[in-house]
C-alpha positions in Angstrom: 74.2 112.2 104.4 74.1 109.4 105.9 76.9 107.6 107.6 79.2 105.2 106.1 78.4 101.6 107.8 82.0 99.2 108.8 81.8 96.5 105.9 81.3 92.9 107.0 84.0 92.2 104.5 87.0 93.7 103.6 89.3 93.2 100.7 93.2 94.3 100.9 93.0 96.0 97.9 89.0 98.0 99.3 91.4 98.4 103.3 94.4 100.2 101.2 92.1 102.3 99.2 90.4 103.6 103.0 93.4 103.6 105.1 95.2 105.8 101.5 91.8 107.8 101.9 91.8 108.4 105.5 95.5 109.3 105.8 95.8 112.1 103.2 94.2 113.9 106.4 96.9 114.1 109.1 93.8 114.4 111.4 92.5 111.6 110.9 95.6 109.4 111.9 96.0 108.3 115.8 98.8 106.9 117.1 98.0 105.4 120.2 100.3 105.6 123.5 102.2 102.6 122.7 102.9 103.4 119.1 104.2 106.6 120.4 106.1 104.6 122.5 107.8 102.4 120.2 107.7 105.3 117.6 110.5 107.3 120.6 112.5 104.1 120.9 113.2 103.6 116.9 113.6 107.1 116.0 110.6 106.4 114.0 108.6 109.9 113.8 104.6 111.0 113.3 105.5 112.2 109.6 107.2 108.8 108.9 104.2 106.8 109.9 102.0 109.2 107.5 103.8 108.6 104.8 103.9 104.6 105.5 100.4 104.9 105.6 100.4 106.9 102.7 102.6 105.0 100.3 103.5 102.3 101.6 102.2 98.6 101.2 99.8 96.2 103.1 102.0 92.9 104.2 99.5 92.1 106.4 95.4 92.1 106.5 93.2 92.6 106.5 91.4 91.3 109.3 89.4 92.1 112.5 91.6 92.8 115.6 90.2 90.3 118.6 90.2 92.9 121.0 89.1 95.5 119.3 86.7 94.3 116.4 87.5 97.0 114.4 89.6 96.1 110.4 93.5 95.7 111.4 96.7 95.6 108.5 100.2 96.0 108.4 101.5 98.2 106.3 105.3 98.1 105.2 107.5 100.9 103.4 111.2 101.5 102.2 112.7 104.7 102.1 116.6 106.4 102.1 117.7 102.4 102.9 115.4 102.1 106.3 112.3 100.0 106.1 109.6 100.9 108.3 106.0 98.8 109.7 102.8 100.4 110.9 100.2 98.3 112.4 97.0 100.3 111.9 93.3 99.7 112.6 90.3 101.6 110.9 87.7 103.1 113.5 85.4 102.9 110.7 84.5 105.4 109.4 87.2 108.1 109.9 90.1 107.4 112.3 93.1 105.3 111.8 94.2 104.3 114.9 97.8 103.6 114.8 98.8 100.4 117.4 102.7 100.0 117.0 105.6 100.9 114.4 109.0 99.5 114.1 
């Protein structure tokens, strides 16, 4: 099988249908030092970024991040009165890598 190339395009609606793809496997979600970082200062913890990932909303994105290249979004979410923000980044084709959360 052969692998799946990074789109020269990507639609909000094609980037929350990947990113919902890629994070129904814990695995496959990185959080990089300084989202772990921030993630310590908020109180904000690795299951409550999965599940922003998982059900929350794109406010943000899609685009390409300049430094990296690689399909970047923000994702929002609301739950028991707190809202939450990822920013994630797809290292296409199976990582999301996880930049800050507040």
């Amino acid at each position: 099988m052969a692998a799946e190339s990074d789109p020269t395009d990507l639609s909000r609606e094609a980037a929350l249908q990947k990113v919902r793809e890629l994070a129904s496997e814990s695995r496959n979600i990185v959080l990089i030092p300084h989202a772990r970082s921030r993630g310590a200062q908020r109180m904000i913890n690795r299951l409550m970024v999965e599940r922003c990932l998982q059900k929350g909303t794109i406010t943000e994105g899609s685009y390409r991040a300049l430094r990296t290249g690689y399909w970047r979004m923000t994702f929002s979410r609301r739950a028991a009165g707190e809202e939450m923000t990822c920013v994630v980044e797809i290292d296409w084709p199976d990582r999301l890598l996880v930049v800050t959360v507040y």
